[in-house]
C-alpha positions, 0 to 999 in steps of 0.5 A: 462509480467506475465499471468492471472495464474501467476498473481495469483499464485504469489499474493497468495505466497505474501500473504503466505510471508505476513502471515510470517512477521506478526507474526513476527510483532504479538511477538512485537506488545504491548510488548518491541519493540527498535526503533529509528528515521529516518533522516526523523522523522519516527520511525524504530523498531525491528520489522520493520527491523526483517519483512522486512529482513524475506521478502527479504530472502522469496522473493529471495529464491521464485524469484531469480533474481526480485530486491526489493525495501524495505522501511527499506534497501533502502538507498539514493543511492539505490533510485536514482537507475533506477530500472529493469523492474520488482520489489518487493516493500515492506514495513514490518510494515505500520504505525510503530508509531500506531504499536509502541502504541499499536493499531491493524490497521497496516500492512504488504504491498508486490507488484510486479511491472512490467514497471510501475504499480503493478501486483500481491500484497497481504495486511495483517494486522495481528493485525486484522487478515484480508488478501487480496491478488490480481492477476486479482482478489482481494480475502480476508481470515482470517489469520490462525496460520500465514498463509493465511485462504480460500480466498474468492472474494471481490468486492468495493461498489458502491457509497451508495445513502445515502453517502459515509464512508470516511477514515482518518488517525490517525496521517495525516490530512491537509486543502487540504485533508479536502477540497478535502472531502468536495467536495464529499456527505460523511456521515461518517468519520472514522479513521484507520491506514496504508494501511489497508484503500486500503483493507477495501475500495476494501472489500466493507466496506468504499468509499473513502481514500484521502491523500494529504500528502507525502507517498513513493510508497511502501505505496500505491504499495499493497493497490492501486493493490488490490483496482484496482483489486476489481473494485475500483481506486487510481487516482492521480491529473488530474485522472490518476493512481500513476506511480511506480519506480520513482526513480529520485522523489526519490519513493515518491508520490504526492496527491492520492484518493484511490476509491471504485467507479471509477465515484467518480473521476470526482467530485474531485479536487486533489492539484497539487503535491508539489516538490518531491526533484526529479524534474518531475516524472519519470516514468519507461517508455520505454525509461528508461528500 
């Protein structure tokens, strides 16, 4: 198991890779950006794969011998893989179709798990120039000519008595999602894209993200260890937290509520999640290492 001190000196080397492949995303971002369908409807673009190829290298040259899991070279066979007891996560460009239209809001996503949860990650969203990035603590910069600015500590809120501020996505919304919402004293709906939605919750700025839909664990590896790291919580239905390196669910995640009061848990009522085409989770327990 990693320490406190390499928790955080491997979270702010994320966050340095991070910085890296957002300007990489920047050069295409509103410009020429060739892209194509996925088997699963999703787009991937130039940007997408030019990220995550600048992650890898930077990952292997900074921790030779971790294996990493990427959205864009993960192949079948590489998802039904067991994986090692520690591994990178990676996900290049969260929300590639908003990245695609030209909107700021999407981000570059980098975790290290070991056995089953994430210990260290860093969040960058270049287009908006914001950063975190967690060990045992979540801090937050300024993106600076590509590298991360002075961190400063990030605390989530709260739940404010005059009601919470509720994100939504821009492209994902369902009955469920709506009803799990309508359980909680929200005020205000906002719409954001990606995974930035972890960090704006855990910088104190929102309270609550839930997501009813399908999302792969890269999503939600990053933005769920800074939330956790800032005070606040990812729960999953019953309460507990999203388990990582499901590889027989084929990395993919049921229904979540991403929290910046923990005490919010208790008035939700997540929907059971639906087949993941990999039969029960599977967590990477003892006995699967």
């Amino acid at each position: 198991m990693f320490s406190g001190p390499e928790r955080e000196r491997i979270a702010a080397a994320l966050a340095e890779i991070a910085c890296a492949a957002g300007e990489v995303l920047r050069r295409y971002h509103r410009g020429p950006c060739p892209h194509a369908l996925k088997a699963d409807g999703s787009p991937s673009s130039a940007a997408d794969i030019e990220a995550e190829a600048l992650i890898v290298a930077a990952l292997a040259a900074r921790f030779p011998g971790i294996a990493v899991i990427a959205e864009e070279s993960a192949a079948a066979d590489e998802l039904a893989a067991r994986p090692s007891q520690h591994f990178f996560l990676v996900d290049p460009l969260d929300g590639t179709r908003d990245f695609l239209a030209g909107t700021p809001d999407y981000s570059v996503n980098i975790a290290l798990v070991a056995g089953d949860r994430p210990v260290a990650a860093a969040l960058v969203a270049p287009g908006l120039g914001r950063a975190w990035w967690a060990g045992d603590a979540t801090v937050e910069a300024s993106v600076i000519e590509g590298h991360p600015g002075a961190g400063r500590p990030v605390r989530a809120r709260p739940a404010p008595p005059s009601g919470l501020v509720a994100l939504g996505s821009r492209r994902h919304g369902d009955p469920e999602t709506a009803l799990c919402l309508a359980a909680l004293p929200v005020s205000e709906t906002r719409r954001s894209g990606s995974a930035l939605k972890f960090g704006l919750i855990a910088a104190g700025e929102a309270d609550v993200y839930i997501r009813c839909g399908p999302t792969m664990e890269w999503d939600t590896a990053a933005g769920d260890h800074i939330l956790a790291a800032a005070g606040g919580c990812v729960v999953i239905p019953g309460g507990g937290p999203i388990l990582y390196g499901r590889y027989r669910a084929g990395y993919r995640n049921g229904p979540f509520a991403a929290l910046g009061d923990p005490e919010l848990a208790a008035g939700l009522a997540l929907p059971a999640p639906r087949g993941t085409g990999g039969g029960p989770e599977q967590p990477l327990t003892a006995a699967h290492r």
